[in-house]
Structures are given as C-alpha cells and as structure tokens.
C-alpha positions as CSV (number, residue, x, y, z in Angstrom):
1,X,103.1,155.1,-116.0
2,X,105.6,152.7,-114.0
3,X,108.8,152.5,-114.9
4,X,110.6,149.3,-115.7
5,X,112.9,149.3,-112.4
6,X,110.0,147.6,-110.9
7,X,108.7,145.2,-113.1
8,X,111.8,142.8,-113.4
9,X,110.4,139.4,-111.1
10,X,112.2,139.2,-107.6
11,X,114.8,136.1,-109.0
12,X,116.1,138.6,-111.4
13,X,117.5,141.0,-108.8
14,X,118.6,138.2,-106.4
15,X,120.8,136.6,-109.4
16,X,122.7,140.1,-110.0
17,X,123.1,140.5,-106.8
18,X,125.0,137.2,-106.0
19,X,126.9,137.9,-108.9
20,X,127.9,141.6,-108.0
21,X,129.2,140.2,-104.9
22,X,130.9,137.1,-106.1
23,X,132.9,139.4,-108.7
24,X,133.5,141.9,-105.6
25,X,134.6,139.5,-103.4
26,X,136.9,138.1,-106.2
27,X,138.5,141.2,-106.4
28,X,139.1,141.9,-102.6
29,X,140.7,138.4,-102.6
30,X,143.2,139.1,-105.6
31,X,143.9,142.6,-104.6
32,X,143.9,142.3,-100.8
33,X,144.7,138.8,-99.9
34,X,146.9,137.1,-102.7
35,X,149.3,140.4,-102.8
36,X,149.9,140.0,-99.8
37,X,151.0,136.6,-99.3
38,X,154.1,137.5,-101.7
39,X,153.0,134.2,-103.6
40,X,153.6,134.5,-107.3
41,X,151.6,133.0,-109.5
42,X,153.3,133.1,-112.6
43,X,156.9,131.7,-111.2
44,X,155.3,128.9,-110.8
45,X,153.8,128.0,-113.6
46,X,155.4,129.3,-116.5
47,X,159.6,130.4,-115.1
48,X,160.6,133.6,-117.4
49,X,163.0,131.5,-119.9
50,X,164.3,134.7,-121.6
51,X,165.7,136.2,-118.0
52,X,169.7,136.3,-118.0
53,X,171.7,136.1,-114.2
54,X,174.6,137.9,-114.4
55,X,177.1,136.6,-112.2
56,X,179.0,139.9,-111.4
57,X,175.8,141.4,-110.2
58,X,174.6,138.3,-107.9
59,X,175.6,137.3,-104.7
60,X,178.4,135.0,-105.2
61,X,178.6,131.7,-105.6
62,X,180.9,129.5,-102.9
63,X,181.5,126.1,-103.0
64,X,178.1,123.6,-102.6
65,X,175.8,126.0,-102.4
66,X,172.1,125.9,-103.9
67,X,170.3,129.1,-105.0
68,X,166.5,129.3,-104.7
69,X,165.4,131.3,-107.7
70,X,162.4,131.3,-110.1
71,X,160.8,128.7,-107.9
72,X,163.4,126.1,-108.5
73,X,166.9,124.8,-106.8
74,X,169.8,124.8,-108.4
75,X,171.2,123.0,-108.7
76,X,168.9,120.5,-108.4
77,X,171.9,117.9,-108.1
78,X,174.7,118.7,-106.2
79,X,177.3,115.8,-105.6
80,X,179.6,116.5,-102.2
81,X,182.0,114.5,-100.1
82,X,181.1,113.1,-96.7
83,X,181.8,116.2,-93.9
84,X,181.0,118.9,-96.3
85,X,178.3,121.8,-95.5
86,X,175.8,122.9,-98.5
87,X,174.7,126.2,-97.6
88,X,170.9,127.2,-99.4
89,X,170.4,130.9,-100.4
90,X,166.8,132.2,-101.4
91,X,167.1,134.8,-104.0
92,X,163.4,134.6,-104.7
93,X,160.7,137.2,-103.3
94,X,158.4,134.6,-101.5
95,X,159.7,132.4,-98.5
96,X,161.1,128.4,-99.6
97,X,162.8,126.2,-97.5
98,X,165.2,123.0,-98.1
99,X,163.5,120.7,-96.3
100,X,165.5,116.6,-96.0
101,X,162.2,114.1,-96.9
102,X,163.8,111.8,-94.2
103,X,163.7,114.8,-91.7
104,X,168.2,114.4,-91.9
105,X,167.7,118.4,-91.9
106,X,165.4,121.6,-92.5
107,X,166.6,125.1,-92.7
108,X,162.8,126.6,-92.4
109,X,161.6,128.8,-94.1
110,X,164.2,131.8,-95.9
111,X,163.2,134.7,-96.9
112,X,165.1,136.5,-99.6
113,X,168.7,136.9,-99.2
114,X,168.3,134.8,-96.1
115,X,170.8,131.2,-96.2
116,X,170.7,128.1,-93.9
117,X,173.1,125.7,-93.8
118,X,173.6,121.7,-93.2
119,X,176.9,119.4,-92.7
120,X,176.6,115.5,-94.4
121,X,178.4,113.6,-92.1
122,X,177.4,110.2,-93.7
123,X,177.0,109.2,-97.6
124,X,173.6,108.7,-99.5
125,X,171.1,110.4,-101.4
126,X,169.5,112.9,-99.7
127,X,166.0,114.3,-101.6
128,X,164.5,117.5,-100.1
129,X,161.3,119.7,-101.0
130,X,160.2,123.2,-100.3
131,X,157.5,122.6,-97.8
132,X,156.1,125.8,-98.6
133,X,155.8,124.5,-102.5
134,X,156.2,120.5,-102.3
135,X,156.7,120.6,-105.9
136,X,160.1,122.3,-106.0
137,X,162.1,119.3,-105.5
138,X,166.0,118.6,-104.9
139,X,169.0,115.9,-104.1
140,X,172.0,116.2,-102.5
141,X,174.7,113.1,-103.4
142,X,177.2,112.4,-100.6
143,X,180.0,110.1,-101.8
C-alpha cells in the first residue's frame, strides 16, 4: 500500500516550501539583522508616555542644550541670543544627529552619551532633522 507522503501533486510541496522559507528568512532578518542595527521599533511609533526622567540621575542639564531621547528633541524649541553655542546630547540607544535643513551646521551622527555642538552667530530660525530619522524634527530661535 503507498503511503500518502507521495500522493500530494508536485504544487503542493512547492507552495510549503516557499512558505517555510519566507517565514525562515523572516526570522533571520528580525533576529539577525534588525537587532543589530540598534533601530527600535517601538520608540518610534508609540514613545513610552508612563516613563519618568529623574533629574538627579541624568546627565545634567546646562544652559541651551537639547537632549535626544525617546526619538524626539527636546526641546523641540529653544529660543537663544546671537553668539550663543547649543550643545545636542543623545541619550537614546540608536545613533541621531542634529542636522541644520539649510546645511548652517551638522553634528553627525551621536551615539549615546556622545554631544556636538554649534555657535549662532546671526539671528533666524534655524529648523533641523535627524538625518538618520527625517521625522524627528527641531528649531532653534536666535534673537
């Protein structure tokens, strides 16, 4: 007597083949490839509302600075005086930068706990962007 193994038409193997493979090669690419590129997902999307800072146990806070955290500047609005340096600090995991849309300055890219700098020597309105993730968006004011 044969046994059913064999009697299942060639298409039918074919089709569960391509889609063993597409599900393996789903989960190589989570696993192997999105891990590694620090890039998190969830940040992005949804920022964790119910997370407190607590100022004693951050770095601290000087004068115009921005912090890079939860996939966001903040501020995003900071108002200086002509001649004054805002200094940007990444406290997130994955790499931003704070990049001038008019190309006035670009720190490239931080990693955490790295900070780059830039002096406004002229007033304006001065929007930037993470060119790592164009949608994290910012404006220094210099009066």
């Amino acid at each position: 007597m044969a046994s059913a193994y064999g009697k299942r038409p060639l298409w039918h193997w074919i089709t569960l083949y391509i889609i063993i493979g597409v599900v393996v090669y789903g989960l190589i690419y989570y696993f192997v490839l999105a891990k590694k590129s620090g890039y998190n997902y969830t940040n992005q999307q949804t920022p964790n509302t119910n997370q407190q800072t607590n100022p004693s146990s951050s770095v601290p806070v000087a004068k115009n600075s921005v912090q890079i955290t939860n996939f966001s500047f903040s501020p995003a609005t900071l108002t200086i005086k002509a001649g004054e340096t805002v200094t940007w600090t990444n406290q997130d995991s994955a790499g931003h930068s704070a990049t001038a849309d008019d190309t006035t300055f670009d720190t490239g890219v931080l990693n955490q706990g790295q900070s780059g700098s830039f002096t406004f020597s002229k007033a304006g309105a001065f929007t930037y962007y993470c060119s790592v993730h164009p949608s994290m968006q910012g404006k220094i004011i210099v009066q």
